[in-house]
C-alpha positions in Angstrom: 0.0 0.0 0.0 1.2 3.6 -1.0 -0.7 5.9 1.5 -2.7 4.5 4.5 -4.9 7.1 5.5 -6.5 6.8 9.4 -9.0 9.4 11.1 -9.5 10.4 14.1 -12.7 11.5 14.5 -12.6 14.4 17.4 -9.2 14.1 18.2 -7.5 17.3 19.2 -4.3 18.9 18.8 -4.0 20.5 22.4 -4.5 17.5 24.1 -2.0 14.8 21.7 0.9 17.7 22.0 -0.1 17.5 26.1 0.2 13.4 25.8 2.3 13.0 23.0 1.9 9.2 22.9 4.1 7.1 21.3 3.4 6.5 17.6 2.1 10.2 17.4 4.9 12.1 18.7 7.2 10.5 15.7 5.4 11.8 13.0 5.2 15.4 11.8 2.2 17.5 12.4 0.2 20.8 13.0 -3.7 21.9 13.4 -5.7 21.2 11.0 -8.2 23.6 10.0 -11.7 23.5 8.4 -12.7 25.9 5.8 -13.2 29.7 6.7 -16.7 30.1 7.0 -16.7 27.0 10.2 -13.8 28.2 11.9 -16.0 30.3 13.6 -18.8 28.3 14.0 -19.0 24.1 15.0 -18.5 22.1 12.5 -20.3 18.5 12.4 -18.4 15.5 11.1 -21.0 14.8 8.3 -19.8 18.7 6.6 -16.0 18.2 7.7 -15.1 14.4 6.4 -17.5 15.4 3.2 -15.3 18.4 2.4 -12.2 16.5 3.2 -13.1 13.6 0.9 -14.0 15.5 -2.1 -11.9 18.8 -1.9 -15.3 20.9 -2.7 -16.3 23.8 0.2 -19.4 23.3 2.0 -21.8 25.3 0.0 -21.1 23.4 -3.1 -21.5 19.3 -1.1 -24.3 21.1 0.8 -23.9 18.5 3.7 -24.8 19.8 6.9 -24.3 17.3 9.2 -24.8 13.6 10.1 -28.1 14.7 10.5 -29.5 16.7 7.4 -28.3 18.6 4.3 -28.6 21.9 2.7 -31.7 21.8 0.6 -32.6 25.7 0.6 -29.4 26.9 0.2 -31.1 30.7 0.5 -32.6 30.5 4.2 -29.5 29.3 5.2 -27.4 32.0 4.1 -29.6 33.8 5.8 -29.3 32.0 9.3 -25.8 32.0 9.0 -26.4 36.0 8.9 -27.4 35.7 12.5 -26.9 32.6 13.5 -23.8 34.1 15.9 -26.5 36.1 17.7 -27.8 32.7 18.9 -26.6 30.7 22.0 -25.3 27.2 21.3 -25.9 26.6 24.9 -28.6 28.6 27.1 -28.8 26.5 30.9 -27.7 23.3 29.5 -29.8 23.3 26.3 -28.1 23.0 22.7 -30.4 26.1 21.4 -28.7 26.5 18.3 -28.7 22.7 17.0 -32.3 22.2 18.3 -33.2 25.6 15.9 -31.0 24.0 13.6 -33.0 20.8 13.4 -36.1 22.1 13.1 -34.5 23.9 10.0 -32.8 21.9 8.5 -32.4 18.1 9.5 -35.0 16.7 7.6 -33.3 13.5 6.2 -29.8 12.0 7.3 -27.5 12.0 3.9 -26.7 9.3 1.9 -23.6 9.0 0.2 -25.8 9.6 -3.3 -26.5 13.3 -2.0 -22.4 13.6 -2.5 -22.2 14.3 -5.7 -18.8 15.2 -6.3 -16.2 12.1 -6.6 -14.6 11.1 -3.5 -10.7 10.5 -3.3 -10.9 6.7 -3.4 -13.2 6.7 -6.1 -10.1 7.6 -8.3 -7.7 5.5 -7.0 -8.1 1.4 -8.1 -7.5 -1.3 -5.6 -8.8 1.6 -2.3 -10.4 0.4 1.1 -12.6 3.0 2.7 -13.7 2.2 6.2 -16.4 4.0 8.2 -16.4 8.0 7.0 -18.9 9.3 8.2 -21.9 10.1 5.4 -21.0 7.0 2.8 -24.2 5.3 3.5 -25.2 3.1 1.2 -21.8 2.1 -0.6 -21.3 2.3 -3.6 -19.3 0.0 -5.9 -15.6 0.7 -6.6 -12.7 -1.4 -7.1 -12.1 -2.2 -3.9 -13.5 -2.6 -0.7 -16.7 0.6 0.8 -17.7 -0.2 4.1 -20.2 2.7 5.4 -20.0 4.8 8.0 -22.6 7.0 9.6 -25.1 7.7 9.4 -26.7 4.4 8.6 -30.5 2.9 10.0 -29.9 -0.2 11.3 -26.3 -1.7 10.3 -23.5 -0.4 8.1 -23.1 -1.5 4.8 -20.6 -3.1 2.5 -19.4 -3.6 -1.2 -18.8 -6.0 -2.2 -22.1 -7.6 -0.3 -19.9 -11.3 -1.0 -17.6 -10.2 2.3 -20.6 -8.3 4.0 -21.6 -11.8 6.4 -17.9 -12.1 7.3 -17.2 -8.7 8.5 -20.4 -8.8 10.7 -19.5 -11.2 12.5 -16.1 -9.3 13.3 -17.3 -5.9 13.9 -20.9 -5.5 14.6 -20.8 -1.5 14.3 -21.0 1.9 16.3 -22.6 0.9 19.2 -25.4 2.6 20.8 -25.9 5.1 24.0 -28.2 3.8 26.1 -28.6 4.7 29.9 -25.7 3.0 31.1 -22.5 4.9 30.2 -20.1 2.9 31.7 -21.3 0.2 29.0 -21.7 2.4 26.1 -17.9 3.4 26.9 -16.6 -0.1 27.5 -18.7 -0.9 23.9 -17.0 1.9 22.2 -13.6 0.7 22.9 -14.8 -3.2 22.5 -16.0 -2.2 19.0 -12.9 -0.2 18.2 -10.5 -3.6 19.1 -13.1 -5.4 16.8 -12.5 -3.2 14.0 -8.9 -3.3 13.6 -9.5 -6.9 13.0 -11.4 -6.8 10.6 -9.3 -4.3 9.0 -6.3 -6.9 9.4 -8.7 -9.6 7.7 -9.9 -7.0 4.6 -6.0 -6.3 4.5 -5.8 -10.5 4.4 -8.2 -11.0 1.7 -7.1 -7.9 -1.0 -4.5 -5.9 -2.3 -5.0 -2.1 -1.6 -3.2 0.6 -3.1 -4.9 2.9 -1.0 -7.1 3.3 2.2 -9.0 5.8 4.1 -10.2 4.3 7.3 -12.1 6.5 9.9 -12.4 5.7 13.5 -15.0 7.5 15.9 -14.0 6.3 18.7 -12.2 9.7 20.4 -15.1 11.6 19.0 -17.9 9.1 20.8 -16.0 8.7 24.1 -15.5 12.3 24.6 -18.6 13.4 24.1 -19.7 11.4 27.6 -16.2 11.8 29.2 -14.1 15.1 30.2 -12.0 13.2 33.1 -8.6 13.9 31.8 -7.0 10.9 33.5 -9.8 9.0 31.0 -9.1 10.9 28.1 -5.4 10.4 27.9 -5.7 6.6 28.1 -8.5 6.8 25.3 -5.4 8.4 23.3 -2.9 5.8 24.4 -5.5 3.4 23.2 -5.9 4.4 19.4 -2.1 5.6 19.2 -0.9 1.6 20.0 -3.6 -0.1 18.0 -3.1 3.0 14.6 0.6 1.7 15.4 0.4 -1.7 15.2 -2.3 -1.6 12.0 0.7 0.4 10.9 3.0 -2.4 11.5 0.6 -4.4 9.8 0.0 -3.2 6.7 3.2 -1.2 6.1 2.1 1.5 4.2 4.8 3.9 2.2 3.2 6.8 3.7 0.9 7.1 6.9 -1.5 10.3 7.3 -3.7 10.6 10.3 -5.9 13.5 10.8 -8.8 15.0 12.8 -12.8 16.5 11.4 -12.4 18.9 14.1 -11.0 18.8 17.8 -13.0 18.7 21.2 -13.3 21.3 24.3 -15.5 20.6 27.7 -18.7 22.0 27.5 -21.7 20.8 28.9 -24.6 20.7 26.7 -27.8 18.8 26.7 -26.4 15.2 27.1 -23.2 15.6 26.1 -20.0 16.9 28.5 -17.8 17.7 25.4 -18.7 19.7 22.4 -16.8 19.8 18.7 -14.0 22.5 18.5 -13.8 23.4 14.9 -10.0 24.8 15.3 -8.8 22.2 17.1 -8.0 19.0 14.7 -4.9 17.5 13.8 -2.9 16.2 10.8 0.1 14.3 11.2 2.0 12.4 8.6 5.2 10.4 8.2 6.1 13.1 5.0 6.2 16.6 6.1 4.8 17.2 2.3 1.7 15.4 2.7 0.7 18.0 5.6 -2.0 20.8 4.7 -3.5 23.4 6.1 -7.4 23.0 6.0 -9.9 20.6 4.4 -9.5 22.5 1.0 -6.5 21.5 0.5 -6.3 17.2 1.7 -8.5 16.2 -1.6 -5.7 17.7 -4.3 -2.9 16.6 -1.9 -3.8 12.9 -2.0 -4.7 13.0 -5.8 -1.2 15.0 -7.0 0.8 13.0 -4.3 -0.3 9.2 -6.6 0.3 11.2 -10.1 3.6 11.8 -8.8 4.1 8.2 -7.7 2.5 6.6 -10.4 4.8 9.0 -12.2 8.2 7.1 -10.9 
């Protein structure tokens, strides 16, 4: 494999240049920054992994969120006109999403509401694992498992492997009442998936892979102990490392949708800080500056290998 691409969803640059955990601190890296118009407002991982994946700016991929898309593009323009006058967080209450729901969450987006091509869909022989708003996959050569949102299960092309994975990693799993559970299931599920990863790996020969975990994004969300939250980090920095080891990709890239900062709001204890994300890379030349910028880095850096 020529470039292994790995997410993590939520991580944030203040707190892995606090840790610095092993595989992290070897690679070079900086913030990582959305486009203008969310750096001063909170970005939502369905808008920032959609803008990463296809290089186009929000108003042209019109995804909102994991939870709805842009579908009058003109009432929008006009909330965002005031929508600064508007508390994201009045007594514990999410004011702004809730008015934003109402709005403009009217159906969670499929992946066939992307229009534009994303980055795998260019490169043969690419894996693509769990980015958020590639629900239903579509078919490619190479391996699409779906990420959120999806109804009941996540899917996967081609459906011949579909049974298989299943019964390796059964999925995000879900919040219930019991949050020591719904922690100790995020990090069951993350374990699961790097198997299943390693079998995928197993079964085909990729060229390319962008593979997307949630859990830092998840967990913090329900957990702002910091004693909590830098063993979460030590946790995906030794398993990236060891599907590192693995796979032994040319080039690794790992970045962040956006970072996290304690805020309590409705049921969450951590809220999305859109200046906050990381990128960090094995080649300082694969690093960028915003979301812009990732699509055109990954296509120019295989014309220049394929170029060799």
């Amino acid at each position: 494999m020529k470039l292994l691409v790995i997410g993590w969803d939520g991580a944030t640059f203040n707190h892995l240049e606090k840790i610095r955990p092993k595989f992290y601190r070897k690679l070079h890296r900086q913030v990582l920054l959305p486009e203008q118009f969310w750096q001063k407002r909170e970005i939502d991982s369905g808008a920032a992994w959609t803008t990463i994946t296809t290089g186009k700016p929000f108003f042209e991929h019109k995804i909102l969120s994991i939870s709805g898309k842009i579908e009058n593009e003109t009432l929008f323009k006009l909330f965002s006109k005031i929508d600064h006058l508007i508390p994201s967080n009045l007594f514990g209450r999410a004011v702004k999403l809730w008015l934003m729901s109402k709005l403009f969450y009217k159906n969670p987006p499929l992946s066939i509401d992307v229009k534009s091509p994303r980055i795998w869909e260019l490169i043969p022989n690419s894996l693509v694992w769990s980015v958020p708003v590639t629900h239903p996959p579509k078919p490619i050569h190479g391996v699409w498992v779906s990420g959120i949102p999806y109804p009941d299960s996540y899917g996967v092309y081609p459906k011949r492997i579909e049974r298989k994975l299943k019964r390796i990693f059964q999925g995000e799993p879900k919040r219930g009442n019991d949050l020591k559970k719904y922690k100790r299931d995020l990090f069951e599920q993350h374990f699961r998936e790097i198997e299943a990863i390693r079998w995928l790996y197993d079964q085909f020969e990729f060229n390319f892979a962008f593979i997307v975990f949630v859990l830092p994004d998840r967990f913090m969300h329900v957990e702002d102990n910091w004693d909590e939250i830098v063993k979460l980090y030590k946790v995906i920095d030794e398993s990236t490392s060891e599907l590192v080891k693995y796979i032994k990709p040319d080039e690794v890239v790992i970045l962040s949708d956006h970072g996290m900062r304690k805020e309590r709001r409705a049921k969450w204890v951590q809220i999305h800080d859109s200046r906050g994300g990381i990128i960090a890379s094995t080649d300082k030349k694969l690093l960028v500056k915003n979301h812009l910028e990732f699509f055109e880095m990954v296509k120019n850096y295989y014309q220049k290998v394929d170029e060799v």
